[in-house]
Phi, psi and omega in degrees: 000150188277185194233134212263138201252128193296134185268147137003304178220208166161133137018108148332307186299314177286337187282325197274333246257282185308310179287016151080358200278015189179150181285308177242159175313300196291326185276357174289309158315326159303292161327319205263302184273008149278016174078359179278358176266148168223159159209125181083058189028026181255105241247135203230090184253058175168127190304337185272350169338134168282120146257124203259157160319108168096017169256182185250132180238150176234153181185085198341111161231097172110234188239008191233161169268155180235123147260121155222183192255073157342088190298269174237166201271174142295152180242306200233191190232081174277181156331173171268325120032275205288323194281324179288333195297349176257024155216203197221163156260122171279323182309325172103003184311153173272181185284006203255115143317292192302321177316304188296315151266356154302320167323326192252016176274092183277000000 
């Protein structure tokens, strides 16, 4: 069986696609061409955008914004698990979104 050689870059779309960060690839495309993402604080109005080992995304989920840190790329649009394990949060949110938001609910 080959052995599968880990890529370089990858697709803005796939990436949020893989990482679980949207349901589907077309809605990532979306995401990704309104222009509301930035990477590396550089605002990214295109699906074909690269994303690398070590960049930074800033990027809308819900009603909150996310920073997080690309650890390593996904090879698949895996478990969620499998999937957290290849960034980080920067923002400091806790991991729960709705939990973060019932908190600020008085």
């Amino acid at each position: 069986m080959a052995e599968r050689v880990p890529v370089a870059a990858l697709r803005i779309d796939k990436v949020l696609w893989f990482l679980r960060l949207t349901k589907t690839r077309p809605l990532a495309q979306e995401l990704a061409e309104t222009g509301h993402i930035r990477l590396n604080g550089r605002r990214i109005d295109r699906a074909s955008a690269k994303i690398a080992t070590g960049d930074v995304l800033t990027l809308p989920l819900g009603n909150a914004v996310q920073v997080i840190e690309i650890v390593s790329l996904p090879l698949r649009r895996g478990p969620a698990l499998e999937a957290r394990s290849c960034y980080r949060v920067l923002d400091g949110l806790r991991s729960n979104p709705i939990a973060a938001a019932n908190q600020n609910v008085a």
